[in-house]
N, C-alpha and C positions, 0 to 999 in steps of 0.2 A: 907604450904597451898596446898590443892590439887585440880589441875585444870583438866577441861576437855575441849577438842579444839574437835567439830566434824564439820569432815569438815575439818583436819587437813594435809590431803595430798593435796589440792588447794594451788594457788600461794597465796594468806593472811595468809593463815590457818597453810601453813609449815615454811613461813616468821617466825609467831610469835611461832609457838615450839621452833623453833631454837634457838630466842631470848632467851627465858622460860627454855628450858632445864638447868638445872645444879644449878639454882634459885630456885626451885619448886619442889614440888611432880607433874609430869604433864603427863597426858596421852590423846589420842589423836583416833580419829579415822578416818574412811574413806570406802568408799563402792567401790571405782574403786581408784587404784594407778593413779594419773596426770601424769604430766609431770617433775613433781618436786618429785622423789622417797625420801620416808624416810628410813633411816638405818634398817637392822633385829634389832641391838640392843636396836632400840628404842620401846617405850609402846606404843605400835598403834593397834589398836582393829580392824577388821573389823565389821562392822555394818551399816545394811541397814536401815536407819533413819523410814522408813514407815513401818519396821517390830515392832509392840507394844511391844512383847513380849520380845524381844532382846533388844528397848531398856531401857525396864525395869531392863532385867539382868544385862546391862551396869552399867547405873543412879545408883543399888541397890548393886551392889560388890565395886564401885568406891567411892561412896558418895561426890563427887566434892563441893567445896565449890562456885567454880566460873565454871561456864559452857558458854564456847563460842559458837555461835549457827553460821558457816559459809555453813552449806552442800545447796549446789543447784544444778542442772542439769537440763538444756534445754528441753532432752529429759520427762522432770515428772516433770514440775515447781513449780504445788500444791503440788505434792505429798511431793513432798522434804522440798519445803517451810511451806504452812499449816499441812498437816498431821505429817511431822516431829515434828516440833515445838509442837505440839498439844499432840504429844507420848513422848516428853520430858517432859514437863509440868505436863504431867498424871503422868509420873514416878519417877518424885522431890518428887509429893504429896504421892503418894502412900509409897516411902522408907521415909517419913517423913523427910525428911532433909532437911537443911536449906542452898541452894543453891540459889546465885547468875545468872541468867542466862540474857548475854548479845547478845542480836540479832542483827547481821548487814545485815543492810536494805539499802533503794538506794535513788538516788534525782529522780527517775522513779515516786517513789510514787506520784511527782505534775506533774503537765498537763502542765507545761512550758511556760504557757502563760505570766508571769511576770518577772520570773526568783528573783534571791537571796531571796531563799526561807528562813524565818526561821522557827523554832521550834514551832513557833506557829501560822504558816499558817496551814490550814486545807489539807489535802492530796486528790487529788481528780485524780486517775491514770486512766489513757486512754490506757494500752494496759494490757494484761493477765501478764507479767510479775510484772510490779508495783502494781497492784491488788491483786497478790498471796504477793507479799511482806508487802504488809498493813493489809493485812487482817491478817497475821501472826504479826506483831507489834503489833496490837491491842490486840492480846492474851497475848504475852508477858510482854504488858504494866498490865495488870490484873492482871496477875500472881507476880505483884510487877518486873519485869524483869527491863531491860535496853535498850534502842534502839541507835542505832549507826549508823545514813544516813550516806553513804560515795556516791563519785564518781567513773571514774576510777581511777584504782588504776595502776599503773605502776610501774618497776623495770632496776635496771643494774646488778645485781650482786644475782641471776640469771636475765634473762630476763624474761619479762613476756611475753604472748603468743599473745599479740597483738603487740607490737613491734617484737617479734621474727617475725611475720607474715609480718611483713612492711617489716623487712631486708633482706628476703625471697624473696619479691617480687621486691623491687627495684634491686637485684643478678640476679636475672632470667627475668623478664618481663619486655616488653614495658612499659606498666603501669601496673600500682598494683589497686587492689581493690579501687571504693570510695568512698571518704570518705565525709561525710556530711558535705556543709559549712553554713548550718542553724539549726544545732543541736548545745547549746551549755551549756558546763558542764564545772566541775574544776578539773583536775587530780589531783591526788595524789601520792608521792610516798609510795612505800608499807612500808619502816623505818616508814615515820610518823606516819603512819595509825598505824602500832603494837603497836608503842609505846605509843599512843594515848591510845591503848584500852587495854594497862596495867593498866594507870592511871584509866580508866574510873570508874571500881568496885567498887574503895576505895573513890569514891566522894558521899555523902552522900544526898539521895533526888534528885537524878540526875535521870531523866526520858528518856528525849528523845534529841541526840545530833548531830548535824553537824559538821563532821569530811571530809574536803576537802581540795584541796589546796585554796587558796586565789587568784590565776589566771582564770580569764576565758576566755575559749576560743571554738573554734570552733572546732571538729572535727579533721576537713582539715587540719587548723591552727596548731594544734595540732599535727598531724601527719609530717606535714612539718619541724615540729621545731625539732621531732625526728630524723628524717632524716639528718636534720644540723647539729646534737648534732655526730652520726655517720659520718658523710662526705660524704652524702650520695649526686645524683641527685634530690630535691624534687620538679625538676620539672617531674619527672614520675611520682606523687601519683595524682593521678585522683579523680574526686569530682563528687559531685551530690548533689540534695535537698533532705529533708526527707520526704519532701511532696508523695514521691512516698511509703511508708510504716506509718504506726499509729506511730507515734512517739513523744513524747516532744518533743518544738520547746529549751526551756532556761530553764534548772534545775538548773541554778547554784545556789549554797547553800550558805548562812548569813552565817559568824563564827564568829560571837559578843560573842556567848555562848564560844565558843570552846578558843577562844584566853583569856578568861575573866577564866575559868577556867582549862586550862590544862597547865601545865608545857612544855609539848611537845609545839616546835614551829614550825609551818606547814611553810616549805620551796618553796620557788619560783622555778622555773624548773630551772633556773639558779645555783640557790645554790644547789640544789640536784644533778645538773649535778658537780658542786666542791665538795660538800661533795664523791660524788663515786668516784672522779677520780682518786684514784691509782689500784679501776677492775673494772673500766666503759673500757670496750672493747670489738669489735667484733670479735667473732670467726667464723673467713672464714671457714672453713674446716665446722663445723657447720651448718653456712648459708649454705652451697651447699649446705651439703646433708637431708637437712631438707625438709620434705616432707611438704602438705600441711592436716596436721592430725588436728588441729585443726578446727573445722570448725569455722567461723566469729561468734564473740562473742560482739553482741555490746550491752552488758548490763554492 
């Protein structure tokens, strides 16, 4: 089977190659290297999601059968999310092929007012992020596609760059950035999540799913418990409301669906932290010399 991951040098995106290589015909792409480099020997394409024409060429030499749709950037939120997905779509139809194309989308999409959303709450998003990501689900859903809401998504083995960012700051600073204690979502680890959206393809009549952990928590909460999980002080992570930014108040997401139909079973922070622990570890040398390159990413 041959798969396409764009969007594949992100911390999801190179997760799940990694899993895929060696299983699969699979090729991948990406417009800026992350912070998670993939190998010269791998099939990594460069391609700028917003350019049509490219990724026509891509869609039209590749013919994927399953297409992961993970590209986003801050900097170009539509561009990335609607126009992209929109030049995907055009270029399935156009080489006539009969691809699979799965978009993962956010619990942004709701307005947080009730929180454990499911699938068949209506999406009603209150800031430019969650708006460019619905409005991109909605295409996908048309195109016969697949929608995948996740939360954050977290790791140990790499880290991911929001905990990289915690261990950073708890190393160096009085306090660290903070962290919302009226925001509140379900992490995930990134294992679940791939694994999750290996299963997802092959489910038949499957539209649109909540893929999160089954914890919910706050932010604060959230970031304290990482810090515990390191040995860390988490009494230097610093807090605030979100009231001072547009933000969901409670996106936590329903997984009646997700637990009723996936094999993969979404672990607690608890069991995620045993299942990694023989390379759940910090690297000092690391944390020093890590700069503050990513900028705060609270989506």
């Amino acid at each position: 089977m041959s798969i396409l991951i764009i969007g594949a040098s992100g911390y999801i995106g190179s997760n799940l190659y990694r899993i895929l290589s060696g299983q699969c015909n699979i090729s991948g792409t990406y417009c800026i290297r992350h912070f998670i480099p993939l190998s010269s020997n791998d099939s990594v394409i460069h391609l700028d999601i917003r350019d049509s024409i490219e990724v026509d060429r891509v869609i039209l030499s590749l013919s994927p059968k399953i297409i992961y749709y993970f590209s986003f950037s801050q900097k170009d939120i539509f561009g990335t999310t609607v126009v992209g997905i929109k030049n995907v779509i055009a270029a399935v139809e156009k080489a006539s092929i009969r691809s699979k194309i799965v978009f993962l989308s956010t619990d942004n999409v709701f307005d947080g007012r009730k929180g454990m959303y499911t699938e068949n709450d209506n999406p009603s998003p209150i800031n430019n992020y969650g708006q460019a990501k619905y409005e991109a689900e909605k295409l996908v859903l048309n195109a016969g596609g697949q929608v995948v809401r996740t939360s954050l998504v977290y790791g140990f083995s790499p880290l991911d760059c929001r905990t990289e960012k915690l261990i950073w700051e708890l190393n160096h600073l009085e306090k660290t950035s903070p962290y919302f204690i009226d925001e509140f979502r379900c992490p995930i680890i990134v294992d679940d999540l791939c694994n999750a959206l290996i299963e997802i393809p092959q489910i038949q009549g499957l539209q649109t799913i909540h893929v999160a952990g089954h914890e919910r928590y706050s932010r604060h909460e959230f970031a304290r418990m990482i810090a515990r999980a390191f040995c860390m002080n988490e009494e230097k992570i610093a807090f605030s409301s979100s009231n001072i930014i547009n933000r969901p108040k409670d996106v936590s997401l329903d997984l009646s669906l997700a637990k009723k139909l996936l094999q993969t079973r979404l672990k607690t922070f608890e069991q995620a932290l045993s299942f990694r622990r023989f390379d759940f570890h910090v690297d000092r040398e690391k944390c020093s010399s890590f700069k503050l390159k990513y900028a705060r990413n609270d989506n």
